[in-house]
C-alpha positions as CSV (number, residue, x, y, z in Angstrom):
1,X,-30.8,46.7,-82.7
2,X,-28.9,49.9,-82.0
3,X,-25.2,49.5,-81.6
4,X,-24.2,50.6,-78.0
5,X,-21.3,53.2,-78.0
6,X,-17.7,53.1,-76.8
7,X,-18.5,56.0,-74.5
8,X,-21.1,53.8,-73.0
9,X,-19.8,50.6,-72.5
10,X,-16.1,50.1,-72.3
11,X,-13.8,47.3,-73.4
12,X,-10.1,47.1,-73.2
13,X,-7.7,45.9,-75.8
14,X,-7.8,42.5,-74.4
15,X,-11.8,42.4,-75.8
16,X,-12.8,42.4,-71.6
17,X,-15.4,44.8,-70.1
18,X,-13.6,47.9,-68.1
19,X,-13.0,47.7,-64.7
20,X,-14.1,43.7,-64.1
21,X,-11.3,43.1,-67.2
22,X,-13.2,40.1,-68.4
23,X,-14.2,38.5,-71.4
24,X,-17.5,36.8,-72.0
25,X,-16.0,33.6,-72.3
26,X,-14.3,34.0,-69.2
27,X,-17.5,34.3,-67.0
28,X,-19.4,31.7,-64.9
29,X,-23.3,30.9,-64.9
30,X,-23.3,31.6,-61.2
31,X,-21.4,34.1,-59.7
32,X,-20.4,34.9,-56.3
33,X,-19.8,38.5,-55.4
34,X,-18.0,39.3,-52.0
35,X,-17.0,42.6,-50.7
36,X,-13.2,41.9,-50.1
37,X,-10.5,41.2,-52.8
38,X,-8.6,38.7,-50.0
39,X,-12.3,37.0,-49.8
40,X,-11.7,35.6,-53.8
41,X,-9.4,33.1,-53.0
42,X,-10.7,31.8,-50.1
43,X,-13.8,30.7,-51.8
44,X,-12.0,29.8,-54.9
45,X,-9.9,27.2,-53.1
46,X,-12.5,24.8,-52.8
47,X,-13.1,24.9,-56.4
48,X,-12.3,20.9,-58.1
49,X,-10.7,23.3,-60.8
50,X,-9.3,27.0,-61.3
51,X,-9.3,28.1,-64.4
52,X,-9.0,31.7,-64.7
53,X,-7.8,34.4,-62.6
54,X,-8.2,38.3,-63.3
55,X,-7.4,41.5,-61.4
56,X,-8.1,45.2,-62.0
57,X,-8.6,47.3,-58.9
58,X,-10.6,45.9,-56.4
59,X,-12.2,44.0,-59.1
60,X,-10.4,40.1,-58.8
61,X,-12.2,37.5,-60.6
62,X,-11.6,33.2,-60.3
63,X,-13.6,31.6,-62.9
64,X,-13.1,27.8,-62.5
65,X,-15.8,24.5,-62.0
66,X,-17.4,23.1,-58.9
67,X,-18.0,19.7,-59.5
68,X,-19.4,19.7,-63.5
69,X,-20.6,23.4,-63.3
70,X,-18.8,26.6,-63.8
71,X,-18.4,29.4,-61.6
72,X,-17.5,33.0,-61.0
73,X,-16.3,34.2,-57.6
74,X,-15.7,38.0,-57.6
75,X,-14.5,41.3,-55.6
76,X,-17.0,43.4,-55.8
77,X,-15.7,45.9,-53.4
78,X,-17.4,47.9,-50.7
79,X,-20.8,49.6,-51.7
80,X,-23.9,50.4,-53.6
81,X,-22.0,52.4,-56.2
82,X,-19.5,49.4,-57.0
83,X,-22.5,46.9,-57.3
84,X,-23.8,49.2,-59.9
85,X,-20.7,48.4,-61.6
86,X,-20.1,44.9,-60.8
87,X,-23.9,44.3,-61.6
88,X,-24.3,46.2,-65.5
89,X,-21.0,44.8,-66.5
90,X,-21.7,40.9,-65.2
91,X,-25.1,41.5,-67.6
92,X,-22.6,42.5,-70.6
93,X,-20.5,39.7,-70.2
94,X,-23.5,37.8,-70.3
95,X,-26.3,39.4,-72.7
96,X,-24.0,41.8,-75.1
97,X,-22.2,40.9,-77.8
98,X,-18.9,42.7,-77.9
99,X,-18.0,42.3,-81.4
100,X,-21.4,44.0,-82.9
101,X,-22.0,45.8,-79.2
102,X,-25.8,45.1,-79.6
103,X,-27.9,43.2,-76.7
104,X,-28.1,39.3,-77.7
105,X,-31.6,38.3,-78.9
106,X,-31.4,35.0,-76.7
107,X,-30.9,36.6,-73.0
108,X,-29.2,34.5,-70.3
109,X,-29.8,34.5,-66.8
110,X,-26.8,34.2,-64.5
111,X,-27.5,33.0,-60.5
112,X,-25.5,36.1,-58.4
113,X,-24.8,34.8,-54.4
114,X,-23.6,37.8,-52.4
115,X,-21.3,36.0,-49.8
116,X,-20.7,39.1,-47.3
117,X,-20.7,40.5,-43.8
118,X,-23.5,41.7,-41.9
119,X,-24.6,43.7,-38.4
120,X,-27.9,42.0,-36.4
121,X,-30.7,44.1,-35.7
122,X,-32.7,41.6,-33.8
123,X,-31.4,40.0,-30.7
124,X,-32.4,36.4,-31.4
125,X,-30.3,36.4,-34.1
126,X,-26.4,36.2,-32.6
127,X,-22.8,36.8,-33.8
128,X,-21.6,34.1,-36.0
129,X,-24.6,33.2,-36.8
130,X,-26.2,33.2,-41.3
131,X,-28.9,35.4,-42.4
132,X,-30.4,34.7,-45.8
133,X,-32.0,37.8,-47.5
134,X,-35.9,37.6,-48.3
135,X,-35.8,41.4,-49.1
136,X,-33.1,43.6,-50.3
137,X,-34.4,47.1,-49.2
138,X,-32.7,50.7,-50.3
139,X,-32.2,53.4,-48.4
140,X,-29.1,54.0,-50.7
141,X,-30.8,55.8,-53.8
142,X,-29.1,53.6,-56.4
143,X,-32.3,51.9,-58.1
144,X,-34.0,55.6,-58.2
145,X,-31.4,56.5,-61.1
146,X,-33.2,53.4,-63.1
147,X,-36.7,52.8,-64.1
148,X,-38.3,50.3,-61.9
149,X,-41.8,50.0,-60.2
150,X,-43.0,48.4,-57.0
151,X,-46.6,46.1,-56.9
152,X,-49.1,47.0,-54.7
153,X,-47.4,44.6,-51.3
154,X,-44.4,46.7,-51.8
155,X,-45.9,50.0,-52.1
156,X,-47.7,49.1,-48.4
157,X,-44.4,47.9,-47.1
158,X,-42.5,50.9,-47.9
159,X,-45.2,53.4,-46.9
160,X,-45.1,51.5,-43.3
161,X,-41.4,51.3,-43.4
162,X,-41.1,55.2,-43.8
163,X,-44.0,56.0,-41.4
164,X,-42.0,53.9,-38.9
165,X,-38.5,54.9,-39.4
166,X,-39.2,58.5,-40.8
167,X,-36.0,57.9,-43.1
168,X,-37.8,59.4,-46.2
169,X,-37.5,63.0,-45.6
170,X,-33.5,62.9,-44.8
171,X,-32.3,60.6,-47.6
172,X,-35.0,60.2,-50.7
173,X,-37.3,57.3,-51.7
174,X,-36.5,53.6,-50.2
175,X,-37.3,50.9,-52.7
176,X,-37.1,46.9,-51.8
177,X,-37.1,43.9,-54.1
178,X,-37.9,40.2,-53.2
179,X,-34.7,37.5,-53.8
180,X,-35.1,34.5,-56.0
181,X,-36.9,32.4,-54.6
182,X,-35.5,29.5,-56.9
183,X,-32.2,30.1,-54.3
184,X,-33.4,30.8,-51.2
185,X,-35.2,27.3,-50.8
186,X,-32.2,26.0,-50.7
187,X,-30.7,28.0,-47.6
188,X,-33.2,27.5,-45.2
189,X,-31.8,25.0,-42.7
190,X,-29.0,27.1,-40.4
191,X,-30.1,30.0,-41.3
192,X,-32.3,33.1,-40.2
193,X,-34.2,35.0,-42.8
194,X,-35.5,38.5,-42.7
195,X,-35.4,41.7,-45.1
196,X,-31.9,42.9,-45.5
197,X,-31.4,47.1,-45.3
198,X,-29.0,48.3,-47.8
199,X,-27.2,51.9,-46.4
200,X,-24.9,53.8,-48.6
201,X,-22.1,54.3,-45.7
202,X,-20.7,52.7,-42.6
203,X,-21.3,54.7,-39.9
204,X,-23.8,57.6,-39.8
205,X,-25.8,55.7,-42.2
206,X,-25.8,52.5,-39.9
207,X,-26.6,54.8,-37.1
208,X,-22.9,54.7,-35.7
209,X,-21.9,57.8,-33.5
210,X,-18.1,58.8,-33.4
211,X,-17.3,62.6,-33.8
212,X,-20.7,63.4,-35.7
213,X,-24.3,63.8,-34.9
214,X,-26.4,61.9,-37.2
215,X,-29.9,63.0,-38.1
216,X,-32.0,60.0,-36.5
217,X,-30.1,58.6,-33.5
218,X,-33.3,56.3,-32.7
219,X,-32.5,54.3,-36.3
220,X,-31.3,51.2,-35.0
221,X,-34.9,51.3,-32.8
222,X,-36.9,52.0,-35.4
223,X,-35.2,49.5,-38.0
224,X,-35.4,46.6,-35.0
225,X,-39.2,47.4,-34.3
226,X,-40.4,47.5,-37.6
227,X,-43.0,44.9,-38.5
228,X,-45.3,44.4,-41.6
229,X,-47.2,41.1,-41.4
230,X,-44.9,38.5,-41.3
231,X,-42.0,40.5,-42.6
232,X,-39.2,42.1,-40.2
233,X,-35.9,43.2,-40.8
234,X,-32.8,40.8,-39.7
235,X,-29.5,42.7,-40.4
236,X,-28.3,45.8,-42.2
237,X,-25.2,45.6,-44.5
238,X,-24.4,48.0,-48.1
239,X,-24.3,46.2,-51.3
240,X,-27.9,43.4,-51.0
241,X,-30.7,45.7,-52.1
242,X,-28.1,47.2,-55.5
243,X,-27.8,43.6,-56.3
244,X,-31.3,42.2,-56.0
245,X,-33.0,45.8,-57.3
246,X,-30.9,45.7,-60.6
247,X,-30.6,41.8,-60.8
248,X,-34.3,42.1,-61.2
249,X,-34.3,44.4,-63.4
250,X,-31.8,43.1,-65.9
251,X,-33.3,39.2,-65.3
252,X,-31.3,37.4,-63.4
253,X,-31.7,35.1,-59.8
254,X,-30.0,36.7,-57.3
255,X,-29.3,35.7,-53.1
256,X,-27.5,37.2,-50.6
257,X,-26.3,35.5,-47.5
258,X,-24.3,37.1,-44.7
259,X,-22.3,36.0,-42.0
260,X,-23.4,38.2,-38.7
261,X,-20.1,40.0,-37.5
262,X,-22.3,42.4,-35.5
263,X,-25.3,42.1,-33.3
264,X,-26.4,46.0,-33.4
265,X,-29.2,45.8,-30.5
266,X,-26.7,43.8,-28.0
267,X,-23.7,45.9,-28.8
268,X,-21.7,42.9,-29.5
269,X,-18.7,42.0,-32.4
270,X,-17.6,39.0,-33.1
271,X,-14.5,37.4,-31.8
272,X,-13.7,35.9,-35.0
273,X,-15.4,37.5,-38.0
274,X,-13.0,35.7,-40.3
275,X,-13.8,31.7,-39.1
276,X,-17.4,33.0,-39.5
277,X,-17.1,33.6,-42.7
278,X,-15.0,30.8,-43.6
279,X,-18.2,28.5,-42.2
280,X,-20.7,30.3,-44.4
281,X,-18.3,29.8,-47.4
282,X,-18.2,26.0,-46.3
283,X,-22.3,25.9,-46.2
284,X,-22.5,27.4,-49.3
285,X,-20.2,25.2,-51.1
286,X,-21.6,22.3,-49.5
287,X,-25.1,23.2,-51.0
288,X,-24.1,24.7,-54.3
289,X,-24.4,21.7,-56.7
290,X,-28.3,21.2,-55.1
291,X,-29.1,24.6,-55.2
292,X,-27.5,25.9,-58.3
C-alpha cells in the first residue's frame, strides 16, 4: 500500500489527526456530530461515563460510553466545508494507521448522527417539531470535488429537481444520497421524514432577503412544491448532504435528525430553539442503545 504523506494528512506531536486533535484510540464507534461547540456537553451529559474530552477550534470532542457502548459526540462547526473536514479525518481515525500512514486492510464502519438545527419547508411540519433525513441533497458543490456516481432513481430525481427549481444554471451540479437505512428505522415514531437540502450559506442561499437581491427569489416555492413520486423535501439546513455524500463514499452509516427552529413557508421561529433541541437530544438518547 502507498504510504500517505505528511502534506496530505496531518498529525500533531500528540500522534492525533490536525484540527479534530484526536487519536485513534480516542474515537467512538458512533459519533454524533453537532454544529455548535456549546452543543458537546449538553449531549455528553447524559453519557453513564465521560472519558475523554478534546478541543482545538471549533472542533471539541467527548468520547465516553452509553450504557456498554462507546461514543463520540463532536463540534463539527457550521457548514459543508467543515464536514469535509470533520468527515475525512473521523475515516482516519478509524481506517488509517498512523504509525505506517497506510489505509488498514480490515475497514471499519463508524454510525455518524448529525444532531442539528433545521428551517421547515412544508407547513404541516411545525416549529419544535423532528425531521429525520431520507435524502441528503447538495446544492453546495462539496461531493463534485470527489468521484462519486448517481443510479438511475437519482439521476431522474435530480433532473426533476433542477427542472423545477432551475438552481443548476446559478450554482453547478446538485447531487443527493440516500441515509442508512439500518438508522433511520429506528427514528420513525415522532418524527417527519422528507429529503433534506444542504445550501452552502445562511441567507441568500436559504433564499433570505436582507440588503441583497438573490438570484431566485421564488426558491423557497419551488423547494416546497417539489415532488418526485413519493419523495418531497421537508427542511433545508448546511452540513446533511456533505455528511451522507462522503459517508457513502468512504463506507460508513450515516443519519441526520434536526430539530425545526424555523417553519420557512409560515414565516415562523421558534420561541425556544434551545428546549427543542434539548428534546431531540433526549429522543435520541433514549433510542440509541436499540438503534445503534
Amino acid at each position: 500500500m502507498n504510504r500517505i504523506a505528511e502534506s496530505e494528512l496531518i498529525i500533531n506531536s500528540r500522534g492525533a489527526v490536525y484540527h479534530l486533535d484526536l487519536r485513534p484510540e480516542e474515537l467512538g464507534d458512533t459519533v454524533v456530530t453537532v454544529g455548535d461547540p456549546d452543543r458537546v456537553k449538553e449531549v455528553s451529559k447524559y453519557f453513564d461515563q465521560v472519558e475523554v474530552k478534546r478541543q482545538h477550534r471549533e472542533f471539541i470532542s467527548h468520547t465516553g460510553r452509553v450504557g456498554k457502548k462507546r461514543i463520540t459526540v463532536l463540534s463539527s462547526g457550521i457548514g459543508p466545508d467543515n464536514i469535509d473536514i470533520v468527515l475525512n479525518e473521523l475515516d482516519a481515525l478509524a481506517n488509517i494507521d498512523f504509525t505506517s500512514r497506510e489505509i488498514r486492510k480490515e475497514l471499519k464502519a463508524l454510525n455518524i448522527i448529525r444532531l442539528g438545527t433545521s428551517g421547515s419547508l412544508q407547513e404541516d411540519i411545525p416549529v419544535d417539531s423532528f425531521v429525520a433525513s431520507t435524502h441528503g441533497l447538495g446544492v453546495d458543490n462539496l461531493l463534485n470535488f470527489y468521484r462519486h456516481e448517481h443510479n438511475d432513481e437519482e439521476k431522474e430525481l435530480l433532473h426533476s429537481f433542477i427542472t423545477h427549481t432551475q438552481i443548476h444554471s446559478q450554482t453547478g451540479d446538485p447531487y443527493i444520497t440516500r441515509c442508512a437505512t439500518s438508522l433511520i428505522k429506528h427514528f420513525v415514531e415522532g418524527f417527519h421524514q422528507g429529503i433534506t437540502v444542504t445550501c452552502p450559506g445562511f441567507y441568500g442561499p436559504q433564499g433570505r432577503i436582507l440588503r441583497l437581491g438573490i438570484r431566485n427569489p421564488e426558491l423557497i416555492n419551488r423547494l416546497s412544491d417539489f415532488r418526485f413520486g413519493p419523495h418531497r423535501i421537508s427542511n433545508f439546513e448546511m452540513e446533511t448532504s456533505a455528511i451522507y455524500g462522503l459517508g457513502k463514499l468512504l463506507g460508513h452509516h450515516c443519519l441526520a435528525l434536526n430539530a425545526i427552529v424555523a417553519n420557512r413557508v409560515k414565516k415562523e421561529f421558534s420561541k425556544d430553539g434551545q428546549a427543542a433541541v434539548e428534546n431531540l437530544i433526549k429522543k435520541f438518547i433514549e433510542k440509541f442503545d436499540a438503534a445503534i
